[in-house]
Structures are given as C-alpha cells and as structure tokens.
PyMOL Python script that loads the backbone (N, CA, C, O; Angstrom):
from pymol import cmd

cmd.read_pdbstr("""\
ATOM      1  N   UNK A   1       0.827  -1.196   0.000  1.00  0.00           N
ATOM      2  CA  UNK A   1       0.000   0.000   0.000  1.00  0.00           C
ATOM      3  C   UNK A   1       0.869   1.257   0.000  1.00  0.00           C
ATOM      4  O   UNK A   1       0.571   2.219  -0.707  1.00  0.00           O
ATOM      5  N   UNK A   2       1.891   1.250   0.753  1.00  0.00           N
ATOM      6  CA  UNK A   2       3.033   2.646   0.857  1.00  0.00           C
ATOM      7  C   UNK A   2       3.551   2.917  -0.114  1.00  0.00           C
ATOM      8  O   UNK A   2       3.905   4.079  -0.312  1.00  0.00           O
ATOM      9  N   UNK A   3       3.830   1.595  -1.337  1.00  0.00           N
ATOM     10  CA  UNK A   3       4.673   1.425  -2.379  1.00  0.00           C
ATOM     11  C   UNK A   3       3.766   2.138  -3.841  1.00  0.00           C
ATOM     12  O   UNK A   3       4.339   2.615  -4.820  1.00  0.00           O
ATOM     13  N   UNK A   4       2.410   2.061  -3.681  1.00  0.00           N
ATOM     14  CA  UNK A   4       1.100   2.491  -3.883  1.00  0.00           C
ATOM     15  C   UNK A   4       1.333   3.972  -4.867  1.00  0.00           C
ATOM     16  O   UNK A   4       1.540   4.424  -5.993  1.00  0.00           O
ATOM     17  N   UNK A   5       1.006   4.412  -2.762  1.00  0.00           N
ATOM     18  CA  UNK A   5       0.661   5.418  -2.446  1.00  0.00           C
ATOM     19  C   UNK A   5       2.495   6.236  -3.002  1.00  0.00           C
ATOM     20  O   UNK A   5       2.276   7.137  -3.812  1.00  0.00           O
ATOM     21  N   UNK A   6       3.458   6.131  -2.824  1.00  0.00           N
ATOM     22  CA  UNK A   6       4.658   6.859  -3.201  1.00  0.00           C
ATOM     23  C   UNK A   6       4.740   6.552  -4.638  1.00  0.00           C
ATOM     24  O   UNK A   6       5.294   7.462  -5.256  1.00  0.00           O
ATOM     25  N   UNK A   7       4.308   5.411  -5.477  1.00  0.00           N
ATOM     26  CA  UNK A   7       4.596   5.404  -6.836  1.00  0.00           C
ATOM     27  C   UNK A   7       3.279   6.420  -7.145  1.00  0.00           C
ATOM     28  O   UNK A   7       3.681   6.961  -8.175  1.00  0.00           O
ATOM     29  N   UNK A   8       2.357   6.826  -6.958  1.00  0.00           N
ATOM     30  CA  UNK A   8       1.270   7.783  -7.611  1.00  0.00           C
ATOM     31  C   UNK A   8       1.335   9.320  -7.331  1.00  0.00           C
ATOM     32  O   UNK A   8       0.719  10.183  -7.956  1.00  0.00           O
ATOM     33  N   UNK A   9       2.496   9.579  -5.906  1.00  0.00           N
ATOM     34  CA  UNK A   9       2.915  10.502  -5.686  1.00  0.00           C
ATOM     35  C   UNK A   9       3.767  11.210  -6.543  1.00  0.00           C
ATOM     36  O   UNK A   9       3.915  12.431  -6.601  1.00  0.00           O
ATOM     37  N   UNK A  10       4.137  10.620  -6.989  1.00  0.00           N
ATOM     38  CA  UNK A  10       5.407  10.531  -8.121  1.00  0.00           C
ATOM     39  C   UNK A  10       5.422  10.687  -9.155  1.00  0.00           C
ATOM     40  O   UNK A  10       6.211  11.442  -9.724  1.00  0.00           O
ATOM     41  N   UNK A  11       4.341   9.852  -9.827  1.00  0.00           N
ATOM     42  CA  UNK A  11       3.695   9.960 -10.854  1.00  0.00           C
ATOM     43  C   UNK A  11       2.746  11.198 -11.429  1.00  0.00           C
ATOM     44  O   UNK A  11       2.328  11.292 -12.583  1.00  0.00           O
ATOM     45  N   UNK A  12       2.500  12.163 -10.289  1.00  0.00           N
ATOM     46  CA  UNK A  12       1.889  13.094 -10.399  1.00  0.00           C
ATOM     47  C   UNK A  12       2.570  14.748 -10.881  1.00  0.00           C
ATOM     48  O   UNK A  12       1.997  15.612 -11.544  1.00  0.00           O
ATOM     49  N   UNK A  13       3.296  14.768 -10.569  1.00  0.00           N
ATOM     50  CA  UNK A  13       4.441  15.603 -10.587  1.00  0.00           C
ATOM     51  C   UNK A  13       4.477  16.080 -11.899  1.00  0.00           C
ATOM     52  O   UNK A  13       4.102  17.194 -12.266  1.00  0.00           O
ATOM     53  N   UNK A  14       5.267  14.572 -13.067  1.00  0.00           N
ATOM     54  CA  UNK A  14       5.136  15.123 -14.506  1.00  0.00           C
ATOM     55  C   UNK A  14       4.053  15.475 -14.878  1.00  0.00           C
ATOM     56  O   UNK A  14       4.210  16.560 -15.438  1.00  0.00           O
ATOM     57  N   UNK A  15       2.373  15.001 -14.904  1.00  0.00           N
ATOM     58  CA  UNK A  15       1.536  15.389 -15.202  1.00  0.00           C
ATOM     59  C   UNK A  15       1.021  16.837 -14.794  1.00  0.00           C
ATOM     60  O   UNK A  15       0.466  17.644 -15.540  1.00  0.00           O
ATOM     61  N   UNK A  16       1.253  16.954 -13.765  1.00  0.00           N
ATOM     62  CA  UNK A  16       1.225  18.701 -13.110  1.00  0.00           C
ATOM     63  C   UNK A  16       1.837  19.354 -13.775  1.00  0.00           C
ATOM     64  O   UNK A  16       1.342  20.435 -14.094  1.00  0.00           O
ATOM     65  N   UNK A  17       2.955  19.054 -14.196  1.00  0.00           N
ATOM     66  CA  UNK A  17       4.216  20.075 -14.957  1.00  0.00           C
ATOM     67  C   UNK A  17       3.510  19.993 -16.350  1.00  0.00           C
ATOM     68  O   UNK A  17       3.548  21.067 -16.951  1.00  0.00           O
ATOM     69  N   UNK A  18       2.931  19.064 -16.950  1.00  0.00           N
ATOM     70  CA  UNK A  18       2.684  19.116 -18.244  1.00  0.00           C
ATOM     71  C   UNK A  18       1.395  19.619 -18.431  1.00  0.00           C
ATOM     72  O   UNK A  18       1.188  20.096 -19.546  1.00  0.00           O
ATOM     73  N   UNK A  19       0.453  19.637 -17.612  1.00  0.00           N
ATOM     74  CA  UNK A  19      -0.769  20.301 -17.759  1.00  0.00           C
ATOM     75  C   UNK A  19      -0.221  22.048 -17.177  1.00  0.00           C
ATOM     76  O   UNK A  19      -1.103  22.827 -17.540  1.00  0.00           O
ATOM     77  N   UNK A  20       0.723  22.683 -16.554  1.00  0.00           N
ATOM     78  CA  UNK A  20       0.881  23.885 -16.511  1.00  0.00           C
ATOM     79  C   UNK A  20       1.804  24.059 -17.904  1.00  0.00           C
ATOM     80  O   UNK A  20       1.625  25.146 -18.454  1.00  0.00           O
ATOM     81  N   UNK A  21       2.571  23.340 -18.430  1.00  0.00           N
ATOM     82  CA  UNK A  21       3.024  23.495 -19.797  1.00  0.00           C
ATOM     83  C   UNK A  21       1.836  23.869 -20.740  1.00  0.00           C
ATOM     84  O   UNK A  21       1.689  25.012 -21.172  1.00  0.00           O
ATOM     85  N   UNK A  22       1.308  23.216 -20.922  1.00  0.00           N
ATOM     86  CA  UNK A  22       0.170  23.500 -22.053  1.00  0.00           C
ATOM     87  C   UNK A  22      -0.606  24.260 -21.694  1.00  0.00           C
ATOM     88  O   UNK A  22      -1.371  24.718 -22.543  1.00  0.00           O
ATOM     89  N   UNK A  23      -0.742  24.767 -20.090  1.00  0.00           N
ATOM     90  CA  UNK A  23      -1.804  26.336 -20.219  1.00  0.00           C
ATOM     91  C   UNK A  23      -0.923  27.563 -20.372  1.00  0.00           C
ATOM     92  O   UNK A  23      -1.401  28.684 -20.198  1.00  0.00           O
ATOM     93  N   UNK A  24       0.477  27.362 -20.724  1.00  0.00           N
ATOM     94  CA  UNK A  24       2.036  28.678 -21.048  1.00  0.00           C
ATOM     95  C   UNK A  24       1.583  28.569 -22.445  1.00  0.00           C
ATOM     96  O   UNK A  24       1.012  29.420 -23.129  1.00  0.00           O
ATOM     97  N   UNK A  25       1.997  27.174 -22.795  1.00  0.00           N
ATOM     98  CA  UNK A  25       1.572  27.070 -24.370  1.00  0.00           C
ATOM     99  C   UNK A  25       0.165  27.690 -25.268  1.00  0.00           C
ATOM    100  O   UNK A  25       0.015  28.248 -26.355  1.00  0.00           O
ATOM    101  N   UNK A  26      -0.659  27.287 -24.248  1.00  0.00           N
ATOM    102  CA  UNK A  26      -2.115  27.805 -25.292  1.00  0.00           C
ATOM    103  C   UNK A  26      -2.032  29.226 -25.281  1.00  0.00           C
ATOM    104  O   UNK A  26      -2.044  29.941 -26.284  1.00  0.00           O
ATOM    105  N   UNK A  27      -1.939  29.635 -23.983  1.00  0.00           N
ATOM    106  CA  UNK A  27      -1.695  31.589 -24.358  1.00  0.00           C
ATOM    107  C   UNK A  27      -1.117  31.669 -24.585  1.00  0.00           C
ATOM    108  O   UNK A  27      -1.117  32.876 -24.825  1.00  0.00           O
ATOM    109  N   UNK A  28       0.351  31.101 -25.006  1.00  0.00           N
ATOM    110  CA  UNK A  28       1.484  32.157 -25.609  1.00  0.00           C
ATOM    111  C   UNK A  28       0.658  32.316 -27.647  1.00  0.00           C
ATOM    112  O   UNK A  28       0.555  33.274 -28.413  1.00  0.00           O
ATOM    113  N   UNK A  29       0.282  30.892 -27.757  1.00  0.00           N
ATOM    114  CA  UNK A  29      -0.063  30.740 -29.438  1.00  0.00           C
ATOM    115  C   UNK A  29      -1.600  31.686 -29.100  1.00  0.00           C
ATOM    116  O   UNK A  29      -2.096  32.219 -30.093  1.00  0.00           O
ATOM    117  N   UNK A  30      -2.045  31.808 -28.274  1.00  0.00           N
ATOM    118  CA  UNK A  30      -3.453  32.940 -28.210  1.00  0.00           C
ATOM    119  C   UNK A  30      -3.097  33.892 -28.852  1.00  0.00           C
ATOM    120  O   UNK A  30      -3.516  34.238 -29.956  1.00  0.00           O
ATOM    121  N   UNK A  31      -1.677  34.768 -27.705  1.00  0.00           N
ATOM    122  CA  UNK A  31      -1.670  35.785 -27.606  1.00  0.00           C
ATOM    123  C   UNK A  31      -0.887  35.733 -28.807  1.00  0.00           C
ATOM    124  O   UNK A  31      -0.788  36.952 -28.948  1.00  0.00           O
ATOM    125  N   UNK A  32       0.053  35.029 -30.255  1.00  0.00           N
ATOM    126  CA  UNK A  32       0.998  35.297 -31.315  1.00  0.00           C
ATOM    127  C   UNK A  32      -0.581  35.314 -32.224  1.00  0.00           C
ATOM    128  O   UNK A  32      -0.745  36.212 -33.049  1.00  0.00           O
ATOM    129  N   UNK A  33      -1.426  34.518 -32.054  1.00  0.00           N
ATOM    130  CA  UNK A  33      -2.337  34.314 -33.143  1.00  0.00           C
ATOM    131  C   UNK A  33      -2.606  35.998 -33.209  1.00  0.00           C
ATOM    132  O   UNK A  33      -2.294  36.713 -34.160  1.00  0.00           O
ATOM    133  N   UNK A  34      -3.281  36.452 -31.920  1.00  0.00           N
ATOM    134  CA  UNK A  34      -3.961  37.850 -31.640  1.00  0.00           C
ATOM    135  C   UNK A  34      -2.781  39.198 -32.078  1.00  0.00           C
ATOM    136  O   UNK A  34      -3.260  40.322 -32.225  1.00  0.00           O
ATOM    137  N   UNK A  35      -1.463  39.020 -32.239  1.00  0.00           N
ATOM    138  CA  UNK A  35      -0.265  40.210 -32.296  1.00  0.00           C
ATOM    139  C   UNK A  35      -0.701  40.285 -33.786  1.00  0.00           C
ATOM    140  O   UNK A  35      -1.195  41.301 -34.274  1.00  0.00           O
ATOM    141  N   UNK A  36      -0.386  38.627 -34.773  1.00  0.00           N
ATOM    142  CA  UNK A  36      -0.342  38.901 -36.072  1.00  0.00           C
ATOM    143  C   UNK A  36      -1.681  39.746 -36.800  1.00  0.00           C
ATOM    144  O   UNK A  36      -1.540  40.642 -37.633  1.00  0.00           O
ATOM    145  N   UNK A  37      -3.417  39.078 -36.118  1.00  0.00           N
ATOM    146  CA  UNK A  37      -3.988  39.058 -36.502  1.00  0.00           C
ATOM    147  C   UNK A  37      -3.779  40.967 -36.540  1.00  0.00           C
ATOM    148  O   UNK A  37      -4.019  41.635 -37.546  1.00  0.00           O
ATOM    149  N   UNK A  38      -3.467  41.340 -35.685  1.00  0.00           N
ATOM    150  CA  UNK A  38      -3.369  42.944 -35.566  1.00  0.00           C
ATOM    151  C   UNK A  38      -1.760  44.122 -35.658  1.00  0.00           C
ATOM    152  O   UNK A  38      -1.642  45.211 -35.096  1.00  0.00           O
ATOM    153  N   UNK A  39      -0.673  43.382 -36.592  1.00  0.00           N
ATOM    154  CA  UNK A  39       0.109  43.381 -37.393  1.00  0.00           C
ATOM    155  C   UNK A  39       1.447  44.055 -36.389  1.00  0.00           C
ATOM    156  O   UNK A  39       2.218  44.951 -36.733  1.00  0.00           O
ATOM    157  N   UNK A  40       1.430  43.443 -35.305  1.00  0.00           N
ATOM    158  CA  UNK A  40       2.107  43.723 -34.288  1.00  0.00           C
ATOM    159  C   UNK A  40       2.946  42.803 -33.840  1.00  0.00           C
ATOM    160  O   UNK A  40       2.514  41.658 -33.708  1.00  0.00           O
ATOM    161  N   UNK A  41       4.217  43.076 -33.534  1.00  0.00           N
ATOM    162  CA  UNK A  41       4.945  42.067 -32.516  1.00  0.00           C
ATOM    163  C   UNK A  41       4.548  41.369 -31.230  1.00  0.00           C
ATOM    164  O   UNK A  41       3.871  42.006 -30.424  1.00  0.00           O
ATOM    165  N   UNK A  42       4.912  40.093 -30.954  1.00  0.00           N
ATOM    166  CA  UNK A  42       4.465  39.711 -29.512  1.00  0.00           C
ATOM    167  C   UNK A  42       5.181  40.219 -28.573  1.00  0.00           C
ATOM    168  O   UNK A  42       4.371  40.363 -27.657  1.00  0.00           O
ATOM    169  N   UNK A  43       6.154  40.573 -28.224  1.00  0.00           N
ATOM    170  CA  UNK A  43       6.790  41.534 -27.447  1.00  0.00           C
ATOM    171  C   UNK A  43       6.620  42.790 -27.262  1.00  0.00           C
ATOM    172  O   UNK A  43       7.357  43.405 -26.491  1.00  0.00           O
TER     173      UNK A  43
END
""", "prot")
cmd.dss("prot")
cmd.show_as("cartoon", "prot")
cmd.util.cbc("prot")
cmd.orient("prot")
C-alpha cells in the first residue's frame, strides 16, 4: 500500500508540470495568433 501510495505521488508531478506546460503554451499561441492578426509584434 506505501509502495502504492509513493509510486502515484510521483507519478503526479510530470503530469502537473505538463498540464501547466500546455496552459504557457495555449496563451502564448493565443496571444501570437492575436499580435499577427493585428500586425504587431508579440513583445
């Protein structure tokens, strides 16, 4: 059960990191879609 409970602990980590990856990702391509659509730099 400990062996369980520390392998899912663990396991959680990359998925956290990769679901805050892809909410950097979707707004960064939001906000490039929204610069071009209005003929501006993203910076």
């Amino acid at each position: 059960m400990q062996s369980l409970l520390l392998g899912s602990y663990i396991l959680i980590w990359p998925l956290a990191s990769l679901a805050v990856l892809a909410v950097i990702l979707t707004a960064t391509l939001k906000d490039l879609r929204k610069a071009k659509q209005e003929q501006r730099g993203l910076v």
